[in-house]
Structures are given as C-alpha cells and as structure tokens.
N, C-alpha and C positions, 0 to 999 in steps of 0.2 A: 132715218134709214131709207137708201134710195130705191127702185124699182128693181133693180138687181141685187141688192142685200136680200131682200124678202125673198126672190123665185130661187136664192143658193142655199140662206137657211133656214131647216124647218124649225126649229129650234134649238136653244141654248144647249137645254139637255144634251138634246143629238148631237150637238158640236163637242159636247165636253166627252162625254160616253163613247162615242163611237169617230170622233173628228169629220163628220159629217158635213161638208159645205156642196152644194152639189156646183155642177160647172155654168157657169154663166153664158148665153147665146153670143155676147162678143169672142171669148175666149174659144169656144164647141167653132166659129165661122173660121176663126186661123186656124184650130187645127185640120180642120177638114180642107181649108188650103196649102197643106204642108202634102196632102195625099189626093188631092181632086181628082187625078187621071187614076186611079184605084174607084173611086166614086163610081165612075164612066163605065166600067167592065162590072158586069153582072153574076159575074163566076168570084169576083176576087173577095176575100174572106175578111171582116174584121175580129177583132176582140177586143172589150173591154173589160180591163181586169177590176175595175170600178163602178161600175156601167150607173149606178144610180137608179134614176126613175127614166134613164135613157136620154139626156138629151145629146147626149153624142148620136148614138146608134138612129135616132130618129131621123132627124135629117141625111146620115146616109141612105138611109130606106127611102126613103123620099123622094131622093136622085135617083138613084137604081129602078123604083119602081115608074117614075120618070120615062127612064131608059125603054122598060122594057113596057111601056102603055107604045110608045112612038114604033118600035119595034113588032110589036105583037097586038095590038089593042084591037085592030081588025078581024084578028081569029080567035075567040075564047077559047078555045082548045088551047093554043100555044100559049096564051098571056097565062091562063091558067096554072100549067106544068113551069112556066117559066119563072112566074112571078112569086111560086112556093118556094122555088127553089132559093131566087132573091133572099127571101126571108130568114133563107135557112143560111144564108152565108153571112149570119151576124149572130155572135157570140157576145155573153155578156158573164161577168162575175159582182155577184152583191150580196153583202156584206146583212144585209138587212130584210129581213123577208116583205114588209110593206112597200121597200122598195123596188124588189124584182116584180112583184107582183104588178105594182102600178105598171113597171118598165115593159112587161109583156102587153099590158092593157092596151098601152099609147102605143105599141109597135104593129099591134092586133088593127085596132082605130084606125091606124094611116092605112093597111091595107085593104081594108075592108071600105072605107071613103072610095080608092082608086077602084076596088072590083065594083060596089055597087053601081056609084055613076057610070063607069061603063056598060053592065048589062043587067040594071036595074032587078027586074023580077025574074031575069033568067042565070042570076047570082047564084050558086048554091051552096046549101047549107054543110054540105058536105066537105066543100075546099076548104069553108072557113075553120070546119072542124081541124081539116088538117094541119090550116098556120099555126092553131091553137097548140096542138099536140108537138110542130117543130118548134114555137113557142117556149114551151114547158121544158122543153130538150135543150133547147140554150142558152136562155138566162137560168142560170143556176144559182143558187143563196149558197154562198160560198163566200171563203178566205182566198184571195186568190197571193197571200203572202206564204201560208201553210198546205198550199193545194187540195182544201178538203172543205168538204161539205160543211154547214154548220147546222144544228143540233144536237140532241144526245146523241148519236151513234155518228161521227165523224166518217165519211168515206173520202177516198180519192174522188176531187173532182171530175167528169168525165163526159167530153162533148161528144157530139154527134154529127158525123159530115154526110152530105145529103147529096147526090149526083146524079144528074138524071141520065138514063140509061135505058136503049131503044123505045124510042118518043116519050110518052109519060109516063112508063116506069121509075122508080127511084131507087138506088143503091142505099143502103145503109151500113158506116160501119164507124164506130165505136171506138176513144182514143182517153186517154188520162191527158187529164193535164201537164202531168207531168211530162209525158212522154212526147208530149207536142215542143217542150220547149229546149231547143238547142243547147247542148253542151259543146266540150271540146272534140273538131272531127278526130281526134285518138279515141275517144272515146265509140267505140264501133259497135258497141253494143246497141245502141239506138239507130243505127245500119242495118238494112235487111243486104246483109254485104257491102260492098262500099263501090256506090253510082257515084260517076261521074258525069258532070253537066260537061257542056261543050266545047267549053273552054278548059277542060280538064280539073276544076275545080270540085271536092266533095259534096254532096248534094245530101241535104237533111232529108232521111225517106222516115217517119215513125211510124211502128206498128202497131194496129187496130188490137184490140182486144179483144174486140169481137166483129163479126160481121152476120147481116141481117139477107133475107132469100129478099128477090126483086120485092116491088109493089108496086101497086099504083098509083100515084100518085092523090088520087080522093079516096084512096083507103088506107092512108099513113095512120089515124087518127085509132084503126084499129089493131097497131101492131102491139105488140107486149113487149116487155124486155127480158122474160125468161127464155 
C-alpha cells in the first residue's frame, strides 16, 4: 500500500459503511488549479459538500490567508477583521462527525500558526475564540445529498455568511442549504423579485432565513442563535 493509499483510507470498514476515501494532495493541487484566481480574492466563497478531515478547504485557507498576511500583516487590527472573515468564507459538509471535527481542528491550526507568528504574545485569545465559533458554523456533519443534518433529529442544513460591515463589525445572516442552490430562473420563488446582472441575464439572489444585529468582530464567539 503506497503513501497515498494510507493518507485516503482510514479504513476498510469506513470504505464499505460510509465509501469513505478521503482526496489525495495530487488530486486537492489540480483541483485547486481549475479555480486558483478564486484562491487569490479573499471575499470569494468555497463549499465542500464532502469536505472530509479538509484537505481541500486547507490549502485554500492557506492561500487566502497568504493573501491577506502580505495585505494586512502590518496592522493587527485589519489582519485580524480580515483574516476571520477569510475563514469564514469556507464552507464544508461531512458526513462523519470525527471527520468534521478534525476538519475544523486543522482549519483552526493553519490560522492560528499564521496569527501567532505574526504577533506572537500580543495574539488574542479572543479572535481565536471567534474562528472557532465561525468554525462550528461551517463545517456542518451533514448529508449534503439530503440537505440535512445528521443525527436523531435531522434539520435542514444551514450556513452562515459572514460580511464585515463598518471596519470590524460583522454582518450575520443565515441561509439553508437548500435555498443556496440554484434551480431553474422560472422558478422565482428563490428571486427576491427578479435582478438582473448587466448583461441582462437573471441573477441568483437567495434569501436569509434569518438575520443577525452587527458585532464585532472578537465578540462573534458570543452570539447565540435564538
């Protein structure tokens, strides 16, 4: 068995039970070259409806928060609001609860390497709380073929978009799965009326379920969802 059989399966069982192969760093490098200039912008949003123990999601993170050390790493104030937000634009769905859990871990781990070495002792414990909490909010243990939660009480799966709004404030608002994912534009009901982009073509607008009053951005960790 080669170096890459091992780091895809954890095991047999998990292959047969769940068809569990995770993706291998050859495979995770093309597809990340099929979208590299997405990489590059710090606003732009992934999803993994598979996500694993993240080795997709991580290397984007990677780049992104790359981007925004080169960008902001001079001002802890801006790297700070910036770099949460980074985080917050990676969505992940898994299938496996040992797996999401790891997959937040290792997501947590790369951002926390880039905040400490930058400002070592003046790092706070406060922002990390916050990744943890946008963390929690987007790798979800979920079907992402059924759009629903998995344990006893199934819900609709449901992300959280994250926007920062007058300097380090943060926007919250709250979106189903479902409702994220395009259908046919006759279908208008997923229209908050029917925008057109520029070129006159219908424009996917979905709407929030809910929405959240500003914050700040190192007191995310203490919002609720009632």
């Amino acid at each position: 068995m080669n170096s890459n059989t091992v780091k895809q399966v954890v095991s047999k069982n998990r292959v047969h039970n769940h068809g569990e192969v995770l993706t291998a760093e050859r495979e995770v490098s093309d597809m990340i070259a099929l979208v590299e200039h997405e990489t590059e912008r710090i606003e732009s949003r992934f999803l993994e409806p598979a996500c694993g123990t993240g080795n997709f999601l991580l290397p984007v993170l990677e780049r992104k928060l790359q981007l925004v050390r080169k960008r902001y790493g001079k001002s802890q104030m801006e790297f700070e609001r910036v770099s949460a937000v980074a985080v917050g634009s990676l969505y992940g769905v898994e299938l496996l609860l040992d797996n999401a859990e790891v997959c937040r871990q290792r997501l947590f781990q790369l951002f926390d390497h880039f905040y400490t070495n930058l400002y070592k002792d003046r790092a706070k414990d406060q922002l990390r709380d916050t990744v943890r909490f946008i963390l929690k909010k987007n790798i979800v243990e979920g079907d992402a073929l059924s759009l629903q939660t998995t344990g006893d009480n199934p819900k609709p799966i449901t992300f959280s978009e994250w926007s920062l709004v007058n300097g380090s404030y943060v926007k919250r608002r709250d979106y189903t799965f479902e409702e994220l994912i395009p259908k046919n534009v006759e279908d208008q009901s997923l229209f908050e009326g029917m925008k057109l982009s520029d070129i006159n073509e219908p424009v996917f607008t979905p709407k929030p379920i809910k929405e959240y009053p500003l914050v700040h951005v190192s007191e995310l960790q203490y919002e609720t969802d009632n």
